[in-house]
C-alpha positions as CSV (number, residue, x, y, z in Angstrom):
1,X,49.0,91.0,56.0
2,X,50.4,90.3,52.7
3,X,49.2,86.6,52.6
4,X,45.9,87.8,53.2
5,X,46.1,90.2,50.6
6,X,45.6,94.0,52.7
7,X,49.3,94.8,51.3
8,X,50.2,93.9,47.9
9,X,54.1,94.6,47.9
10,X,56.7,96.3,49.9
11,X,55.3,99.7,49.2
12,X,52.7,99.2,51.1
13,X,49.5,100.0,48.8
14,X,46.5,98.1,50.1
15,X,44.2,96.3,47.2
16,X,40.7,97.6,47.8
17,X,39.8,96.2,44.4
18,X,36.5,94.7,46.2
19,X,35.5,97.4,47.8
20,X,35.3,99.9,45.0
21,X,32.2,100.0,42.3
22,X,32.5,100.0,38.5
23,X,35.7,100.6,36.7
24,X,37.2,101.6,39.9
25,X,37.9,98.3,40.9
26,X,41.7,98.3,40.7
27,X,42.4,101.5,42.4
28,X,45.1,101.9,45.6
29,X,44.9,103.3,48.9
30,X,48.4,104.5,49.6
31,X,49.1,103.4,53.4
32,X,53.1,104.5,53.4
33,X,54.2,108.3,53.4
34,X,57.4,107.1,51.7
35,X,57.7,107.2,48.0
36,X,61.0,106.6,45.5
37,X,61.9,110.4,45.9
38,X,62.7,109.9,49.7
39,X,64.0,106.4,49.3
40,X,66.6,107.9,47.1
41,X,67.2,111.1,48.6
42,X,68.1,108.4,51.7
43,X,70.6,106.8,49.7
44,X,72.1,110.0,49.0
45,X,72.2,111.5,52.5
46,X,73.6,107.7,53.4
47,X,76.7,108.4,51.3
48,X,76.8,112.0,52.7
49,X,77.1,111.0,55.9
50,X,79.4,107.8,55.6
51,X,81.8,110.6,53.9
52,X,81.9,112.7,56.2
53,X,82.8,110.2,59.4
54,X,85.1,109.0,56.9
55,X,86.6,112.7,56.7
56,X,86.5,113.6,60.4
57,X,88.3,110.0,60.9
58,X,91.0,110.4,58.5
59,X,91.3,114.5,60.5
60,X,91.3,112.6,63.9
61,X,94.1,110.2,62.7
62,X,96.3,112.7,60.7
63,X,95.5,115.0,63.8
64,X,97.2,112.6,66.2
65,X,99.9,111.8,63.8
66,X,100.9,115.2,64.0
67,X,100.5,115.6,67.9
68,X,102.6,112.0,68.2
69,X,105.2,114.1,65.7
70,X,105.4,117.4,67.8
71,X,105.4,115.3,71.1
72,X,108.6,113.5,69.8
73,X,110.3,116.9,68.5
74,X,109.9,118.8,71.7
75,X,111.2,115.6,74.0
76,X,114.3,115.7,71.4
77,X,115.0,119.8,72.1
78,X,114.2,118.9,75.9
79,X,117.2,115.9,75.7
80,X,119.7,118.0,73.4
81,X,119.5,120.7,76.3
Protein backbone atom coordinates (compact mmCIF):
# COMPACT_ATOMS: atom_id res chain seq x y z
CA UNK A 1 0.00 0.00 0.00
CA UNK A 2 2.80 2.28 0.37
CA UNK A 3 4.08 1.95 -3.34
CA UNK A 4 0.79 2.91 -4.31
CA UNK A 5 0.80 5.81 -2.18
CA UNK A 6 -2.57 5.04 0.53
CA UNK A 7 0.26 5.05 3.40
CA UNK A 8 2.88 7.53 3.31
CA UNK A 9 5.34 6.23 6.17
CA UNK A 10 5.44 3.80 8.99
CA UNK A 11 2.86 5.84 10.93
CA UNK A 12 0.46 4.94 8.98
CA UNK A 13 -1.25 8.48 7.84
CA UNK A 14 -2.96 8.02 4.45
CA UNK A 15 -2.29 11.03 1.78
CA UNK A 16 -5.79 12.17 0.78
CA UNK A 17 -4.14 15.13 -0.85
CA UNK A 18 -6.55 14.45 -4.00
CA UNK A 19 -9.45 14.03 -2.49
CA UNK A 20 -9.65 17.23 -0.44
CA UNK A 21 -10.68 20.84 -2.11
CA UNK A 22 -8.77 24.07 -1.87
CA UNK A 23 -5.93 24.66 0.60
CA UNK A 24 -6.95 21.43 2.21
CA UNK A 25 -5.12 19.53 -0.11
CA UNK A 26 -2.29 18.28 2.12
CA UNK A 27 -4.25 17.25 5.12
CA UNK A 28 -4.00 13.40 6.82
CA UNK A 29 -6.40 10.91 7.78
CA UNK A 30 -4.79 9.23 10.83
CA UNK A 31 -5.47 5.29 10.13
CA UNK A 32 -3.22 4.06 13.40
CA UNK A 33 -4.47 4.51 17.09
CA UNK A 34 -0.68 4.56 18.07
CA UNK A 35 1.11 7.71 18.46
CA UNK A 36 4.89 8.56 20.04
CA UNK A 37 3.30 8.85 23.58
CA UNK A 38 2.44 4.99 23.54
CA UNK A 39 5.41 4.02 21.48
CA UNK A 40 7.47 5.35 24.24
CA UNK A 41 5.50 4.53 27.22
CA UNK A 42 6.22 0.79 25.47
CA UNK A 43 9.75 1.18 25.72
CA UNK A 44 9.44 2.06 29.13
CA UNK A 45 7.13 -0.78 30.33
CA UNK A 46 9.72 -2.95 28.04
CA UNK A 47 12.55 -2.15 30.53
CA UNK A 48 10.04 -2.63 33.46
CA UNK A 49 9.42 -5.80 32.66
CA UNK A 50 12.81 -7.11 31.46
CA UNK A 51 13.78 -5.87 35.17
CA UNK A 52 11.72 -7.50 36.79
CA UNK A 53 12.24 -11.31 35.20
CA UNK A 54 15.67 -10.22 35.76
CA UNK A 55 14.79 -9.74 39.61
CA UNK A 56 12.64 -12.79 40.12
CA UNK A 57 15.65 -14.78 38.31
CA UNK A 58 18.46 -13.53 40.25
CA UNK A 59 15.61 -14.47 43.67
CA UNK A 60 15.07 -17.93 42.02
CA UNK A 61 18.85 -18.49 41.79
CA UNK A 62 19.97 -17.00 45.13
CA UNK A 63 16.79 -18.86 46.48
CA UNK A 64 18.21 -22.27 45.38
CA UNK A 65 21.60 -21.35 46.44
CA UNK A 66 20.46 -21.08 49.81
CA UNK A 67 18.18 -24.33 49.73
CA UNK A 68 21.53 -26.23 48.07
CA UNK A 69 23.38 -24.50 51.32
CA UNK A 70 20.77 -25.65 54.08
CA UNK A 71 20.42 -29.16 52.31
CA UNK A 72 24.25 -29.58 52.68
CA UNK A 73 24.25 -28.25 56.49
CA UNK A 74 21.49 -30.50 57.66
CA UNK A 75 23.09 -33.81 55.79
CA UNK A 76 26.42 -32.69 57.84
CA UNK A 77 24.47 -32.61 61.48
CA UNK A 78 22.59 -35.93 60.20
CA UNK A 79 26.38 -37.61 59.52
CA UNK A 80 28.16 -36.00 62.74
CA UNK A 81 25.25 -37.82 64.75
Amino acid sequence: MQLVGVYRNCICKAGIRYALPGNRAYGTVRVSTDNVDHRNSAMDWMGIGITGISFVGVLSVWGWLYQARIRARCKTLVENL
